[in-house]
C-alpha positions in Angstrom: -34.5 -23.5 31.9 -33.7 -26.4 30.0 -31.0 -26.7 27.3 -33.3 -26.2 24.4 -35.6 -23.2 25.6 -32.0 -21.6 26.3 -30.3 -21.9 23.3 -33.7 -20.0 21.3 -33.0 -16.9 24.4 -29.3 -17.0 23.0 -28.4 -13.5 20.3 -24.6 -13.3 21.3 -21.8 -15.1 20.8 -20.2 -14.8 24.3 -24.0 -16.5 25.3 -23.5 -19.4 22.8 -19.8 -19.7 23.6 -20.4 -20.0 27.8 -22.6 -22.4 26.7 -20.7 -25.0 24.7 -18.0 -24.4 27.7 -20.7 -25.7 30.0 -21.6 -28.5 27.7 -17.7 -29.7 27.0 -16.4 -29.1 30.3 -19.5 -30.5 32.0 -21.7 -28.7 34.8 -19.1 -27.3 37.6 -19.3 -25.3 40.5 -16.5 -22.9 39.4 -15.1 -22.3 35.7 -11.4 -20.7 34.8 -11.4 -18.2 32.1 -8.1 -16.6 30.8 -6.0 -14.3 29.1 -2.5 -13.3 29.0 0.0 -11.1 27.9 4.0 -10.4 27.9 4.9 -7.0 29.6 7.8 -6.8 26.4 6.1 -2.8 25.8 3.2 -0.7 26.3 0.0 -2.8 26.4 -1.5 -1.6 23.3 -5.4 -1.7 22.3 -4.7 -4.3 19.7 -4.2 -7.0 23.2 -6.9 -5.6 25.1 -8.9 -7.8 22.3 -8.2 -11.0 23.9 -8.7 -9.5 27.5 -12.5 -8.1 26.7 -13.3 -11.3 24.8 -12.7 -13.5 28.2 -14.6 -10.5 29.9 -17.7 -11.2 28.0 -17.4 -14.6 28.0 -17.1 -14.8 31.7 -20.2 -12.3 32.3 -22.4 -14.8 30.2 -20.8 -17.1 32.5 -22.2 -15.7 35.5 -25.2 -14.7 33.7 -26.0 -18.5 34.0 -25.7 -18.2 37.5 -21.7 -19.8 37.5 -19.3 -18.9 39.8 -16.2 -17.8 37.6 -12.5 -17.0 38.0 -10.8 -14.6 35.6 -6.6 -15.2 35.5 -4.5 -13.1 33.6 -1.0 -14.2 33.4 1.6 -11.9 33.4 4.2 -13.7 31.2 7.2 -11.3 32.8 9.4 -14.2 33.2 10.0 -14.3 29.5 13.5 -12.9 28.1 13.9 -9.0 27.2 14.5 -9.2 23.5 14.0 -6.1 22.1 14.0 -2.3 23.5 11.0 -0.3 22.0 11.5 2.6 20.0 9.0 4.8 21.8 10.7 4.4 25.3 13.6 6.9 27.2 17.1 5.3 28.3 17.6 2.9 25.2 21.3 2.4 26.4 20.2 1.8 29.8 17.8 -0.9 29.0 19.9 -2.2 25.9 22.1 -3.3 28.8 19.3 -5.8 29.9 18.5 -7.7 26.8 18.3 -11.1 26.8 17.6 -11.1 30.9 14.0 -11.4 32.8 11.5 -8.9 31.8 11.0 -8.3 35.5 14.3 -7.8 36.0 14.9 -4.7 33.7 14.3 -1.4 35.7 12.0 0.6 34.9 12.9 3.5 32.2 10.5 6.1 33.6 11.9 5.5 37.7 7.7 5.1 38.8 7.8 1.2 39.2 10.2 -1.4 40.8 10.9 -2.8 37.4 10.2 -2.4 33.6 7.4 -5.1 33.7 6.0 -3.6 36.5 5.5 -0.5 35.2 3.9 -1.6 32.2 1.4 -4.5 34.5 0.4 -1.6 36.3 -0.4 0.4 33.9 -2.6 -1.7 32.0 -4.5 -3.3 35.2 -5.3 0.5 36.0 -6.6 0.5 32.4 -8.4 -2.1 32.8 -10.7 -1.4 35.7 -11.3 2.1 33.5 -13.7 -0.4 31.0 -15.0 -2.6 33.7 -13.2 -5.6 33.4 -11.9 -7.5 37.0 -8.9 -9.8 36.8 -7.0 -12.2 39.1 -3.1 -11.2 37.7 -0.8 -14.0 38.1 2.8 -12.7 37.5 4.5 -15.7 36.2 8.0 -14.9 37.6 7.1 -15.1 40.8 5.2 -18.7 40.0 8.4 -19.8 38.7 11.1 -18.5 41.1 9.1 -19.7 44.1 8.9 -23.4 42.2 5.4 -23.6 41.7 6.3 -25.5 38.5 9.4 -27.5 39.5 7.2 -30.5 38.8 5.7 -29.8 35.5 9.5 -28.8 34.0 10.7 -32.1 35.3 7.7 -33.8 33.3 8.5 -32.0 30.5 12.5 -32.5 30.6 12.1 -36.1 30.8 9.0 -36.2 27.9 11.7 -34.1 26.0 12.1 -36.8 22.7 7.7 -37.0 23.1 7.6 -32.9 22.7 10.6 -32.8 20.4 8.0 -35.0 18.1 5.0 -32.9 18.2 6.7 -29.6 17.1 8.9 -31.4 14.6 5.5 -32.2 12.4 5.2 -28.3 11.9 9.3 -27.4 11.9 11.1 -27.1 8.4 14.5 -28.1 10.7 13.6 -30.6 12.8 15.1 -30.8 16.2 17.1 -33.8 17.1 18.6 -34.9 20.6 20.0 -31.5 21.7 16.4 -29.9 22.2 15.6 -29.6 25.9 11.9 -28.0 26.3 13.6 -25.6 28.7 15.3 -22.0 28.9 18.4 -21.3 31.4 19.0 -17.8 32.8 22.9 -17.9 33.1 23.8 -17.4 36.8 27.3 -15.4 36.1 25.4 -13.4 32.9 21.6 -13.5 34.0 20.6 -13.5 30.1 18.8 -16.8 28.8 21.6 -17.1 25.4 22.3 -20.6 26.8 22.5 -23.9 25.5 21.3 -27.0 27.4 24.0 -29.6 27.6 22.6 -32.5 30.0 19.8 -33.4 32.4 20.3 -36.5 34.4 16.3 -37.1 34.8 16.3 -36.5 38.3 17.2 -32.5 39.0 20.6 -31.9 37.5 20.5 -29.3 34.9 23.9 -28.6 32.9 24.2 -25.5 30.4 26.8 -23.7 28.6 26.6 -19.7 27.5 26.6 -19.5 24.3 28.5 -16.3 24.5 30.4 -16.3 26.5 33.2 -19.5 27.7 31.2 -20.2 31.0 29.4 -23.5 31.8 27.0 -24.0 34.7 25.3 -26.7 36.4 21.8 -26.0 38.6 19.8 -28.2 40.6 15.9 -28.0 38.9 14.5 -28.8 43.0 16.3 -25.7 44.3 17.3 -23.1 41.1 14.9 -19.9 39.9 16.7 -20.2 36.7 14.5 -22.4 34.6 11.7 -21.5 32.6 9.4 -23.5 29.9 9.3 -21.7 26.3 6.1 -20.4 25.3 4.8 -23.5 23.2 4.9 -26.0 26.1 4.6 -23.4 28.9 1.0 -22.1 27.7 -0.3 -26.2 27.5 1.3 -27.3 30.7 -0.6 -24.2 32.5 -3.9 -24.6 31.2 -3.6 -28.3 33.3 -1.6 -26.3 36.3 -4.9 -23.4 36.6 -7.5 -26.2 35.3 -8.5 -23.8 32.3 -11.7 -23.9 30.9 -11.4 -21.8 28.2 -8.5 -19.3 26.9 -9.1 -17.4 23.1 -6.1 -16.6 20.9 -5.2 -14.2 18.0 -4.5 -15.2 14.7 -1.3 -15.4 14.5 -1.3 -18.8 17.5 -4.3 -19.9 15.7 -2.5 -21.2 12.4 -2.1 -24.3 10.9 1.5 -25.5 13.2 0.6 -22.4 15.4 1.1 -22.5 19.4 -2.4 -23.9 19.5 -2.0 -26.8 17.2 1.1 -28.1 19.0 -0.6 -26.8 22.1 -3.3 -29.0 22.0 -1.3 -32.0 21.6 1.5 -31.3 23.9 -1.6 -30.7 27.0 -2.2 -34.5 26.3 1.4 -35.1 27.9 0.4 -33.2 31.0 -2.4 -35.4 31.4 -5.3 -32.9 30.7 -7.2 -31.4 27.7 -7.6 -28.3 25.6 -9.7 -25.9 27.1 -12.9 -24.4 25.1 -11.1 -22.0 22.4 -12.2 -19.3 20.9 -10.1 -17.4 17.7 -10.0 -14.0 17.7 -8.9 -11.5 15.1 -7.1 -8.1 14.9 -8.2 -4.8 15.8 -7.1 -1.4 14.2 -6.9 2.1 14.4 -8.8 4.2 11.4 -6.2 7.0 10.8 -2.9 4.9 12.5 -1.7 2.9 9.8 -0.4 -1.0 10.5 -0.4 -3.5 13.4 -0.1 -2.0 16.8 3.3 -4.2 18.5 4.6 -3.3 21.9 8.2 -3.7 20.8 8.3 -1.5 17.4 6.4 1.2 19.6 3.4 1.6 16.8 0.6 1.5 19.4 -2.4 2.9 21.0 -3.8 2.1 24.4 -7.3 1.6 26.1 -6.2 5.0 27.9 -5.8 6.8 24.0 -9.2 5.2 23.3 -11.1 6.4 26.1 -9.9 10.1 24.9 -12.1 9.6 22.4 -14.7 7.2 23.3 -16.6 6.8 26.6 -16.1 3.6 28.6 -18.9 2.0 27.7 -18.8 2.6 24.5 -15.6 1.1 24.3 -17.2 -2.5 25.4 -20.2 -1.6 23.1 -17.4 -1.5 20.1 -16.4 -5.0 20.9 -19.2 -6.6 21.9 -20.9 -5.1 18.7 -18.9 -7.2 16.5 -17.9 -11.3 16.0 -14.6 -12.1 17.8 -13.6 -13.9 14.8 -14.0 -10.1 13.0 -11.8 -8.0 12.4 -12.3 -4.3 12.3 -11.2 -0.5 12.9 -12.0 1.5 16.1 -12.2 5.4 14.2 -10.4 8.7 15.2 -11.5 10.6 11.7 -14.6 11.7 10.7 -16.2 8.0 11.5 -16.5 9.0 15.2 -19.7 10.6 15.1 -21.1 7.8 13.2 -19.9 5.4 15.9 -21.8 7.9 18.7 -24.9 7.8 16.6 -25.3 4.3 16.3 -24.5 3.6 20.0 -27.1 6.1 20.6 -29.2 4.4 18.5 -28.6 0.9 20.2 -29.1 2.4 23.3 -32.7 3.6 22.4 -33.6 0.2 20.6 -32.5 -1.9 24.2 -34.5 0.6 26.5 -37.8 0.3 23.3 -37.2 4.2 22.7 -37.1 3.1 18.9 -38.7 0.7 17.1 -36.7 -2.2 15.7 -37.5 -6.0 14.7 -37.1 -8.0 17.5 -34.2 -10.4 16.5 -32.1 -6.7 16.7 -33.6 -5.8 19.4 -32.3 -8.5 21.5 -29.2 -8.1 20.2 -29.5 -4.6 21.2 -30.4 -5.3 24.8 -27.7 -8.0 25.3 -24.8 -5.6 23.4 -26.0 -2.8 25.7 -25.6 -4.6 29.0 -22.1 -6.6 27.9 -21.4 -2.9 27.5 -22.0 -1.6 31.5 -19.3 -0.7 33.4 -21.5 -1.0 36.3 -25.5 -1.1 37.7 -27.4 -0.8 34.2 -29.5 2.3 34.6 -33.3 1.9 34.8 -34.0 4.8 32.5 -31.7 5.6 29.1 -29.2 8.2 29.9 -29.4 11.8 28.4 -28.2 11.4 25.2 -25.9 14.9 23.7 -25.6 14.2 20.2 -22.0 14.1 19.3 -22.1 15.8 16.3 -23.9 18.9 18.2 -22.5 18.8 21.1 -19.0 19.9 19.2 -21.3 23.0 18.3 -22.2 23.8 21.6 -18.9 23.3 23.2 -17.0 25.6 20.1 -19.9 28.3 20.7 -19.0 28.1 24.4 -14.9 28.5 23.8 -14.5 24.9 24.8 -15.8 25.8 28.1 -18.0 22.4 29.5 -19.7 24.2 32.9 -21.0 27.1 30.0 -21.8 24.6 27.8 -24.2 22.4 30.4 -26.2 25.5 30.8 -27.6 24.7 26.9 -28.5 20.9 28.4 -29.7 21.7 31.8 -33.2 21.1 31.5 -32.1 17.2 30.3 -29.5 16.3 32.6 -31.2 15.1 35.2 -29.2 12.2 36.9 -25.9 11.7 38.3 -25.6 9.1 35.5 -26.7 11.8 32.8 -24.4 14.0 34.3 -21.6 11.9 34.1 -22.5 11.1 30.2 -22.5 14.9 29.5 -19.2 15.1 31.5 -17.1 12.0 29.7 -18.6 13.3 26.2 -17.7 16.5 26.7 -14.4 15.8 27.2 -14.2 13.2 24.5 -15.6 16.1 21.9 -12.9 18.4 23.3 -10.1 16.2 23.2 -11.3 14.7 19.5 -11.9 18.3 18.1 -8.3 19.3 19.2 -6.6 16.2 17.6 -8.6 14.5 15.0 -11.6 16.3 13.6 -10.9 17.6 10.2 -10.6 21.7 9.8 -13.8 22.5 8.1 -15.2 20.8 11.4 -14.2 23.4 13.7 -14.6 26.6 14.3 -14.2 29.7 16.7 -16.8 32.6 17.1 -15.4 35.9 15.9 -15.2 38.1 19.4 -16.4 41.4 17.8 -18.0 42.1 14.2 -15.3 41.7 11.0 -15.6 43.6 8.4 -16.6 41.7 5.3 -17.5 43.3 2.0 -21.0 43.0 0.1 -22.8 44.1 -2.5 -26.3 46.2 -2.3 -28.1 42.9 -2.6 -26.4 40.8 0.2 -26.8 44.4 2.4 -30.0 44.6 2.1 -30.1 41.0 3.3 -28.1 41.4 6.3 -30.2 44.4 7.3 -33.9 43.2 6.8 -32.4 39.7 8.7 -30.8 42.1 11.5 -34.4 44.1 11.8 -36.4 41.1 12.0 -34.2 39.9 14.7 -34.7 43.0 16.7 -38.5 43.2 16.1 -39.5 39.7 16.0 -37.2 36.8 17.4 -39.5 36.1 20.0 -42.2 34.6 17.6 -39.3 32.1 16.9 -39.2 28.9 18.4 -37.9 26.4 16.3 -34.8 25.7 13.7 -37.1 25.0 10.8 -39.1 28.2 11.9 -35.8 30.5 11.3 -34.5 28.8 8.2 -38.1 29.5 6.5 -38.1 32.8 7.8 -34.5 33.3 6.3 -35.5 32.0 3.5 -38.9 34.0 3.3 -36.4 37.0 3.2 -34.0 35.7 0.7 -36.9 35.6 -1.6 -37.5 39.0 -1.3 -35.2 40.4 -1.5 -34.2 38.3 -4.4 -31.1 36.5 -4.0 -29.3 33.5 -4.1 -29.0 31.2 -0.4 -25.2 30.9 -2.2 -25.3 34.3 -1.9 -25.9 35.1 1.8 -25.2 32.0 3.3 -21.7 32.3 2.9 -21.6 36.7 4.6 -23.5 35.1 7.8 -20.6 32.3 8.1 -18.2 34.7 7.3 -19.5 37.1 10.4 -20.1 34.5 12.9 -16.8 32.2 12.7 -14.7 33.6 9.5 -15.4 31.0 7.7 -17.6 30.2 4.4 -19.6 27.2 5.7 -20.5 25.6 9.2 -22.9 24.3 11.2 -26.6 24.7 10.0 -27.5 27.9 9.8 -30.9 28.1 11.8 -29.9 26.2 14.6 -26.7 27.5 14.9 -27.4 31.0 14.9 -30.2 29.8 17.6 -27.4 28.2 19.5 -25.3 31.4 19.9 -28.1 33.8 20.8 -29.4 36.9 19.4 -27.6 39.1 21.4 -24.5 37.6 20.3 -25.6 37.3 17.0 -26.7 40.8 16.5 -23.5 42.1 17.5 -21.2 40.5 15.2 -23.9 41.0 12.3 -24.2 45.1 12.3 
């Protein structure tokens, strides 16, 4: 297909951008994509941004029929600086600060250490959304000396690095900045100062604590580590990186990236294709999510609420460079309906102009987890499958019976399964009060007047005689209404008595269809 036929196929911007990666970093056999985060907390939702952007970007990748590798780096050789709120056995892990993540155990005893715990965690989350990584855990890259060679570059290109940051720092550094951190081999924490480096492999370092000074051989120490501004540069050339997005917060003018890009020029390559990506946020959890303050949500809290796919279709429904809100409140069904709705426009269920469309089709296959189904999946509206599960006391194998006639694959089965739960969990925790309800066991007394008794019982006879001839919603509300008129009252009037009988409450679901919904039977007997 040649260049300019492609570009017109192109809606998405994880198309556009595999494309100028092709274009800048020329036509290869095998591209590097990749991500990366510091194990300092819980992974929360707010980095699993970055991760999903590389993830699209590397399926668009192989949707041009290139052969791509996915590394996320682990960053657990970085320093323990701060103990999160939201974690047990503060004092215990206060006693680590300032050493190796990887060396901090781990506060819940299930993984060798504290970064551990929280890599595995979030590469179990991970493969929950579909999205396959290479992990490379960075201490292990450093204490084995994979990067002896670039640290020695970089120590003796000190004066040239010292330079680059210095056009973005308000205190420049002079002669004493070394581009390195020491772990202190009688106090294991990295509160060192660098005192000399004889431009071969002697390393000297005081603490800065403590009156202890140490010398280490670079060839032969796992000691040494680059800081984050010269590490991230010198390992796009190390892993040949073709592309790598980053937040906001790197992306500013004097940012990471900025001296970033410079710095990789001293390592002898080039920036890889970037890509800036903004925040995410939680409608209902106020502020940015940060691993160390223990504000956060995960993928895991997400997927309560939201099926898998639909947490791709979330992201790839938006810009990376826009920010936005993933809801808990009343938003949720919303955000069902107009997945539903995307889902029918990419499989031409609905009608739609073809420029959305398109986008439709290409949003709903970013969005698979695996095989895309031939034929749309049975679709349970949100809103009503909260009815049906209520009316069934929360119980999902009662509840199935309502859809059993439309569940027809194991995929459609395992929609009504992951949306069930979803309602369940959301109705539980989030969904406002007036949303829910509970079906009254036995008939509650409730007191009327002549008019609305007469109601009740000319409604309660025609449900005896005649519910049969019923066999739509719109068919029962005009028949209630048909009654209402005569026997001359107000909807205001009766609406509110039937609520009150069914659930003990003075409003719910549509009438009709909900009193459909529960049965007659059932209906009868909490209405005489």
């Amino acid at each position: 297909m040649s260049q300019d036929k492609n570009q017109n196929t192109l809606v998405h911007w994880a198309d556009f951008t595999a494309d100028r990666i092709i274009r800048q970093r020329g036509d290869k056999e095998e591209y590097t994509v990749a991500s990366g985060i510091t194990p300092s907390g819980v992974v929360h939702f707010g980095n699993f941004r970055e991760v999903i952007t590389v993830d699209f970007v590397a399926r668009a990748l192989r949707a041009r029929g290139k052969k791509v590798r996915f590394i996320f780096s682990w960053d657990d050789y970085d320093t323990f600086r701060k103990v999160p709120k939201n974690l047990p056995k503060q004092d215990e892990l206060e006693a680590y600060l300032f050493q190796p993540i990887v060396d901090t155990p781990d506060p819940f005893d299930e993984a060798e250490s504290y970064a551990a715990h929280h890599e595995q965690s979030f590469e179990a989350q991970l493969g929950k959304v579909g999205v396959e990584v290479q992990p490379i855990y960075q201490a292990k890259k450093y204490r084995a000396g994979d990067y002896k060679e670039e640290i020695k570059k970089a120590l003796n290109m000190k004066a040239d690095i010292a330079k680059i940051l210095n056009e973005y720092r308000s205190t420049p550094y002079g002669d004493e900045y070394y581009p390195i951190s020491v772990y202190c081999e009688k106090y294991k924490t990295d509160e060192t100062e660098i005192t000399g480096w004889d431009g071969v492999s002697k390393i000297t370092y005081k603490h800065k604590k403590h009156d202890y000074t140490g010398e280490i051989d670079l060839m032969t120490t796992d000691k040494v580590k680059l800081p984050w501004r010269v590490d991230w540069p010198m390992r796009w050339v190390y892993e040949n990186v073709d592309f790598e997005p980053g937040g906001k917060d790197h992306s500013s003018q004097g940012g990471s990236y900025t001296t970033a890009k410079e710095i990789v020029k001293l390592f002898g390559g080039e920036t890889p294709v970037y890509l800036q990506y903004d925040f995410v946020s939680i409608k209902g959890a106020g502020g940015k999510m940060s691993s160390s303050s223990g504000n956060l949500i995960t993928v895991n809290d997400i997927l309560k609420v939201y099926e898998p796919e639909m947490v791709r279709w979330i992201f790839a429904s938006y810009k990376s460079n826009v920010d936005f809100a993933v809801s808990f409140d009343l938003d949720v069904l919303k955000t069902y309906e107009d997945f539903d709705r995307q889902e029918r426009l990419a499989y031409g269920l609905e009608a739609g102009n073809e420029k959305k469309v398109n986008m439709a089709k290409r949003v709903y296959e970013l969005s698979q987890i695996s095989e895309q189904p031939e034929q749309c999946p049975f679709q349970p509206s949100f809103r009503h499958l909260c009815n049906i599960l209520q009316i069934n006391d929360g119980n999902i194998d009662q509840a199935r019976n309502y859809y059993k006639d439309e569940i027809k694959t194991q995929r459609d089965q395992r929609r009504f399964n992951e949306r069930s739960t979803c309602a369940l969990f959301w109705l539980e925790n989030y969904a406002p009060e007036e949303f829910k309800f509970q079906i009254n066991k036995s008939a509650v007394e409730y007191s009327v007047d002549d008019k609305q008794k007469e109601f009740m019982n000319k409604f309660t006879s025609f449900m005896e005689s005649d519910w049969d001839s019923i066999s739509t919603d719109k068919e029962l509300h005009e028949k209630m209404y048909e009654i209402i008129h005569a026997v001359e009252v107000q909807p205001n009037d009766v609406f509110p008595v039937m609520y009150q009988k069914l659930i003990c409450k003075e409003k719910g679901p549509k009438l009709a269809g909900f009193i459909r919904t529960i049965g007659k039977d059932r209906v009868l007997q909490l209405f005489k």
